[in-house]
N, C-alpha and C positions, 0 to 999 in steps of 0.2 A: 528263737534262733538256735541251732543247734551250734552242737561246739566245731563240728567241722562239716567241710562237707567234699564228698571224692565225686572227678571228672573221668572216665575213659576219653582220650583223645585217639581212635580206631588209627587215624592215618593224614598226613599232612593235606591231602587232596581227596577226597571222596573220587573214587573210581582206579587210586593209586593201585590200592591192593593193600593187605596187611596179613600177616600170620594168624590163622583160628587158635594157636596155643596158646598166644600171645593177648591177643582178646579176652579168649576164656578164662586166663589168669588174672586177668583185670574185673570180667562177672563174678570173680571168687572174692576178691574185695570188696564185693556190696554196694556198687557205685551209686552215688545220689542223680548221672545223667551220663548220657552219652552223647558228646556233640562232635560233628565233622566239618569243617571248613570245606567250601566246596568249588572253591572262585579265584581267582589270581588276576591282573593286568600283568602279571611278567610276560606271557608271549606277547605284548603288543595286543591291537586293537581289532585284529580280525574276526576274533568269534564275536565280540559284540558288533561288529558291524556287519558282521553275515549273518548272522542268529543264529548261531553252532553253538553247542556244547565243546568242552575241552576235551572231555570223555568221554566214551559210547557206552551208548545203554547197556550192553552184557558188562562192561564193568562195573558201573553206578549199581546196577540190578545185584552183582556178585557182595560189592562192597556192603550194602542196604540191607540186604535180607538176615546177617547176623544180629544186626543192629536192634534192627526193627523185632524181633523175635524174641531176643535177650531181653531189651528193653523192656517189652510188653510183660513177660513172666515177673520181671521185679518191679514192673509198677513204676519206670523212673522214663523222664521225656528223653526221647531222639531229636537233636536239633540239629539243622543242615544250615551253614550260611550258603549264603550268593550263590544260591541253584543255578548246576546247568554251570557253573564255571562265569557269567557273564550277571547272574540274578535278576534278570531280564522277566515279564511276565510270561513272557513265551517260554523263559528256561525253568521259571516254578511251577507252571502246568505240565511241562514234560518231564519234570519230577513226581510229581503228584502222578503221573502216568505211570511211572513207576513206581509206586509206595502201592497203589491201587493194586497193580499185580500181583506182589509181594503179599500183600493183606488178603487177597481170594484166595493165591495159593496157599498161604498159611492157614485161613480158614480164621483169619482175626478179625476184631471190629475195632478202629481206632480213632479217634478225635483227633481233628490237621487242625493245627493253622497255618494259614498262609500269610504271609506279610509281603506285600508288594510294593516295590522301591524307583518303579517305573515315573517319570513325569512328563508333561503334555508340552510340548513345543510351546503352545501357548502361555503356560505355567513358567517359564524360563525366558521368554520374552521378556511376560510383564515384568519380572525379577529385574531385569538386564533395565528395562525403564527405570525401575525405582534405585537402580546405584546397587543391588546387591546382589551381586555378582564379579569376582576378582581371579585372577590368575593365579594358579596354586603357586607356581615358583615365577619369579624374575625373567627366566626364557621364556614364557608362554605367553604369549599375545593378548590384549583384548578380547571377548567375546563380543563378537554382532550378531544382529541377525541373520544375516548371509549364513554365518558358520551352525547356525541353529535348523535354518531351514536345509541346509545340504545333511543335517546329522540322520544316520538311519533310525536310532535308539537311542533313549537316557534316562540311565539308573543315576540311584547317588546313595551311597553308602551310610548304610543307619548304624547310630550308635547300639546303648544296651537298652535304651526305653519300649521299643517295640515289642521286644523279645521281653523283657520285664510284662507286661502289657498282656504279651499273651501267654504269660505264664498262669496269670490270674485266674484264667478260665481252666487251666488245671489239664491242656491237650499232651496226648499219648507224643504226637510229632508238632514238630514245628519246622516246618520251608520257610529261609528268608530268603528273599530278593539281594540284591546288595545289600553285604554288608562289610563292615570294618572288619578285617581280622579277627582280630579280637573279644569282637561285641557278644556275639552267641555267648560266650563262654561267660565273660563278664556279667551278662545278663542273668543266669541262674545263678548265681554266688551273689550278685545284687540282692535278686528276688528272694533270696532266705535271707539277708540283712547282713552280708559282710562287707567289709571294705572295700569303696570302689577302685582304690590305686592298688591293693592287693589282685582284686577282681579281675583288672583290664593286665598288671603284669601278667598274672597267671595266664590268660587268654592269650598274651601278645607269644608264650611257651608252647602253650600246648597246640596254637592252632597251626603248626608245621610237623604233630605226629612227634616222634624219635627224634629231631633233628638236633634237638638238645644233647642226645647223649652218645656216647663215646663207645664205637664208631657209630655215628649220625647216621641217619635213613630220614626220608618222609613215608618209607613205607613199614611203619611198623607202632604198632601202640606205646600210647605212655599214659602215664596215669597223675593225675594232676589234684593236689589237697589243699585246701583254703581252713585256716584257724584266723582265731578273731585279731592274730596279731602275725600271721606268715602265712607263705605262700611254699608248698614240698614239692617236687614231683621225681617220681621216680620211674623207669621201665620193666615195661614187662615182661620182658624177654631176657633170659639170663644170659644170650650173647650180649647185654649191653651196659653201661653202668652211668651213672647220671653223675657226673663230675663239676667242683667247683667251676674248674677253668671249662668244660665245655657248657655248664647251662649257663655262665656267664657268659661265655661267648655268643650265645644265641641270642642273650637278652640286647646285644648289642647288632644284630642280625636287619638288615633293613632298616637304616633310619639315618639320617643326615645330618644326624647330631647324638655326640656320646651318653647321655641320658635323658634327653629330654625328646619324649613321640607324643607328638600331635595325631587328637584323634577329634570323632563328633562331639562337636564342647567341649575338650578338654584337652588338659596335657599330663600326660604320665611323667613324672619326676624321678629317676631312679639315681639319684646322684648318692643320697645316703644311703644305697641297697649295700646288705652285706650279707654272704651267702657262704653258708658250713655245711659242710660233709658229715652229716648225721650219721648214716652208713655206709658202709662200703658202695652202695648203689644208688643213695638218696642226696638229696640236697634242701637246704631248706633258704629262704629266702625271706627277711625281713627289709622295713623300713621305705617300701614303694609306697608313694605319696599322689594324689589326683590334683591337680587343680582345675579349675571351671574357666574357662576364658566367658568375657565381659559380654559378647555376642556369640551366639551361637551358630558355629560354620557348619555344611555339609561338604564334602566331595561329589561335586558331578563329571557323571561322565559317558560322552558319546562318539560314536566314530562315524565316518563319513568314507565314503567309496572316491578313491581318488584313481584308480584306470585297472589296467589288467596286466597280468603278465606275464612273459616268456621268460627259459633260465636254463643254461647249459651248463654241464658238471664237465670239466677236462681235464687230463693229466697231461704235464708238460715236463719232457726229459730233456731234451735239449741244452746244455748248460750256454750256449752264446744266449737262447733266444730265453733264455731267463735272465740271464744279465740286466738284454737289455728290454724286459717284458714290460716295461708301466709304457716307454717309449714307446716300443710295437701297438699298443694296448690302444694308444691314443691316434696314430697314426691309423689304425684301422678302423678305428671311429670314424675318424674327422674322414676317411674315405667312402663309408657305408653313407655318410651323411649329404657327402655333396653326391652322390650317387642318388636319392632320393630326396632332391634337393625341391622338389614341390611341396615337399610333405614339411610343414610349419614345425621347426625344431621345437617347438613348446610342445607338441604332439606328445612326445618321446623322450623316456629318458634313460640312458643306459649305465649301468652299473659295474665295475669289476670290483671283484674280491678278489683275493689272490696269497690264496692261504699254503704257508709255509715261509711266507715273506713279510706280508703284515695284514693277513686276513682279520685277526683278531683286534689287535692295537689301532692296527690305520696307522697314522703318522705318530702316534705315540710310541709305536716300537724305537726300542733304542738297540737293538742288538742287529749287524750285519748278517745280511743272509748267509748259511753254511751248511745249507742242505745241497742236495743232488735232483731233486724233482720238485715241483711245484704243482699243488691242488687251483685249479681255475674253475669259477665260478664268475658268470657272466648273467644280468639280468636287464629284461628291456621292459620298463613299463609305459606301457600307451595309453591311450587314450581308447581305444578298442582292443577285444584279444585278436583279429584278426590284424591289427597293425601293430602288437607285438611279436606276431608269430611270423611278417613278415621282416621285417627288423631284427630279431634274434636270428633268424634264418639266414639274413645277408650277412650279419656279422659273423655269425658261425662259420661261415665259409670265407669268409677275408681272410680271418685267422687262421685257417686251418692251413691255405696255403699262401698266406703273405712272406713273401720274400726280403726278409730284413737284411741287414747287410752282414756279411757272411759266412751266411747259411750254407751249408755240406751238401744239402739234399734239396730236393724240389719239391717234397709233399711231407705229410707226417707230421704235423708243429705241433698237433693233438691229438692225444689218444682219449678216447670217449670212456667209458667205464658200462655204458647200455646203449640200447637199441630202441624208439629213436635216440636221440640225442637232445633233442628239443624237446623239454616240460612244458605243457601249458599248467598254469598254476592258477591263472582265473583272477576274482574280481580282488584286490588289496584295497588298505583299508587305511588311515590315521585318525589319529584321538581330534578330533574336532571340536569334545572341549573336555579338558580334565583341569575344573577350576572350582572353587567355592563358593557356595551359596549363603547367606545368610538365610536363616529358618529362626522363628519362632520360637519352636522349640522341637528337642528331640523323637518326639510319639508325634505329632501334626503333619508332619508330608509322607507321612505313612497309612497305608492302607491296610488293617486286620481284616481276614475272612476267616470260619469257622466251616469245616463239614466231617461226616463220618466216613472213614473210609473202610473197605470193607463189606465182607458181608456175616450173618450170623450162623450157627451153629445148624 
C-alpha cells in the first residue's frame, strides 16, 4: 500500500468544461488517476427515458481528449462513471465511440473496460416476486409489474466492487454504466488498500469537480489525496481556495440527513469528521467512518413516457390582469375545456407556472407579489403531440384575449418574447421506478467487458 495516493477530479460533469491550466497543474503533481463523474438524476428522468446523453459529443469529445492523453503518458487509469449522463448500455457504447476516436486520432492503443449496469425487465420482475424490491423514500409507491412493463430502461447504480474488479486487470480506461457518485473514485483508493469511509468521503468531494471550494464551480479541477488516516483536497486553480467552511459545506451537499449518506451497502458516517486548514488553499479531513448494512441495497432506476408536450413562454404587464392572474388562469381553462368537451379530460393536462409570483416556491412562497410584470409559462401535456399542440393553441388564444373584468384594452394580455409562440417539446418522461433492490452482493449484477481500443504505431 503506498502512503498516499492523488486523484485529478478534471470537472463535476464530464462535458462541463474545465481550464487546460488547471488540469495541467494537477499532471504536475503526479496523480495516481483521473476520474470524472459523468451522470446526474437532477434534470429528472428524460434522458433516461429517451436515450440522450446530458451532453453532446463535441463536449464529451473536448473534455476526454486531455484526459485520455495525460493519462496514457503517466501510466495511471481514466475512469468515467454513469456514461452518457444516464449509464445506460446505449450510453457506454456511445462513449466508447468516443474514447475510440480520440485513441486513432491520438495514434494510442488502450485497454477499456466496460462495466454495464443495465437490467432485464425480466430480472426485476423475478426481484419484485421474491419481496426484494422496496421504495427508496415513504412517497414512492409500490413497484408492479405494470410500472416495469411501461419502463423504457433500467440501470442501478454500482457501488465500488465493480470498479475495484476491473481495476485488477490493470485497463488504461474504465466506462461505468451507473454509478454512485462516489464509487469510481472510492473504487481506486479501495483498490491500493485505503480506507473505505475515507475512500467514499473523498469521492462523495471530489465527484462535483470545484464545487467544494471558494468561489465553487463544477467547471473547474481539484485535486483530491487519501493517507492511511485523512482525506486533503485542494484546487488547482489559483482563482480558488479550499476552505474549512466551504468543503464542509459540500460534505453536507445533497443528502437528507446531516451526516449520515446512504450508499450501495453502506453508510458513510461523518458525524466525528473534523477538518483543518493545513494551508491557505488545502484542507484536510479526518475521522469519516463506513459501515455495512445487514443486506445489501442497489438503487434502481427507470423512466416511462408518460404523453407529449406543448409550452408557451409570455410576458404579462398589465397590473389588474396580474392581480387577478391565477383566477383568469383558471377561468380560461375551465373555458378551453368545455370548449373541447369530447376530448376525455384525463387526455390532458395543463400546467401554469407564473414566475415572478410564485414560479419557484408554488404555494410555499410567503412574500406578496411587488413586481410590475409577470414571466408566464403555460404547459399542455397530452396524450399525443398533436393534441397538445391543439390544446396549448386554444389556450394560447383565450388568454391572449380574455376579457377579465376591468380590462382598459381589448387585445394585448400577452406579450410573446419569439416567433412562433407555441414549443413543441415532444415525448416527457417520469421515474417509474427509483427504488431498491436487494442484491447478493456488490460485483454480481454487474457485468465486466474488456477490449483494446485504438490502433498501433
Amino acid at each position: 500500500m503506498s502512503k498516499i495516493l492523488k486523484i485529478i477530479a478534471p470537472c463535476g460533469m464530464l462535458g462541463y468544461g474545465y481550464p487546460i491550466e488547471s488540469f495541467m497543474n494537477g499532471i504536475k503533481e503526479k496523480p495516481d488517476a483521473i476520474i470524472v463523474d459523468a451522470g446526474s438524476t437532477d434534470a429528472g428522468p428524460h434522458k433516461l427515458g429517451a436515450g440522450i446523453s446530458i451532453v453532446s459529443k463535441l463536449a464529451v469529445k473536448k473534455d476526454l481528449t486531455p484526459m485520455i492523453v495525460e493519462g496514457k503518458k503517466l501510466g495511471i487509469p481514466v475512469i468515467i462513471g454513469s456514461a452518457g449522463g444516464t449509464g445506460t448500455k446505449e450510453q457506454v457504447l456511445w462513449t466508447l465511440e468516443i474514447i475510440n476516436e480520440i485513441l486513432i486520432e491520438k495514434n494510442i492503443v488502450a485497454k477499456i473496460a466496460s462495466i454495464y449496469s443495465d437490467f432485464e425487465k425480466a430480472e426485476i420482475k423475478e426481484a419484485l416476486r421474491e419481496n426484494k424490491i422496496e421504495p427508496l423514500t415513504s412517497n414512492i409507491k409500490q413497484l408492479t409489474i405494470n410500472d416495469v412493463d411501461d419502463t423504457t430502461a433500467i440501470v442501478a447504480q454500482m457501488g465500488h466492487e465493480p470498479i475495484v474488479e476491473a481495476l485488477k486487470e490493470a485497463p488504461d480506461i474504465i466506462v461505468c454504466g451507473r454509478a454512485y457518485d462516489p464509487a469510481p473514485f472510492a473504487g481506486m483508493c479501495i483498490f491500493k488498500g485505503f480506507d473505505e469511509g475515507l475512500a467514499y468521503h473523498l469521492g462523495k468531494i471530489l465527484e462535483c469537480g470545484a464545487l467544494c471550494a471558494d468561489p465553487g464551480t463544477t467547471k473547474d479541477c481539484i485535486l483530491g489525496i487519501i493517507t492511511k488516516d485523512s482525506i486533503i483536497v485542494k484546487p488547482l486553480s489559483s482563482d480558488r481556495k479550499c476552505l474549512k467552511t466551504s468543503v464542509a459545506a459540500h460534505t453536507f451537499y445533497e443528502k437528507d440527513h446531516p451526516y449520515l449518506l446512504k450508499g450501495p451497502g453502506t453508510v458513510l458516517n461523518l458525524e466525528n469528521n473534523t477538518f483543518s486548514q493545513i494551508t491557505e488553499n488545502t484542507v484536510e479531513i479526518k475521522n469519516s467512518r463506513i459501515e455495512h448494512t445487514n443486506k445489501y441495497y442497489i438503487k434502481i432506476e427507470g423512466a416511462k413516457r408518460v404523453g407529449f408536450k406543448t409550452f408557451v413562454i409570455a410576458g404579462i404587464r398589465d397590473p389588474l390582469m396580474i392581480a387577478k392572474l391565477e383566477e383568469i388562469e383558471e377561468m380560461a381553462e375551465k373555458e378551453v375545456r368545455n370548449y373541447f368537451s369530447e376530448i376525455p379530460a384525463d387526455d390532458y393536462q395543463i400546467n401554469f407556472i407564473n414566475y415572478g409570483i410564485n414560479g419557484v416556491l408554488g404555494t410555499c412562497e410567503f412574500k406578496e407579489f411587488q413586481g410590475h410584470e409577470v414571466g408566464l409559462m403555460f404547459d399542455v401535456c397530452a396524450t399525443t403531440q398533436e393534441l397538445a399542440n391543439i390544446i396549448c393553441a386554444s389556450l394560447r388564444s383565450t388568454l391572449l384575449h380574455f376579457g377579465y373584468k376591468g380590462r382598459k384594452s381589448t387585445a394585448g394580455n400577452l406579450a410573446f418574447p419569439q416567433a412562433p409562440s407555441d414549443v413543441i417539446f415532444g415525448a416527457v418522461y417520469e421515474f417509474s421506478i427509483y427504488h431498491l433492490m436487494e442484491v447478493k452482493n456488490g460485483l454480481a449484477p454487474f457485468k465486466i467487458e474488456y477490449s483494446m481500443g485504438g490502433k498501433n504505431d
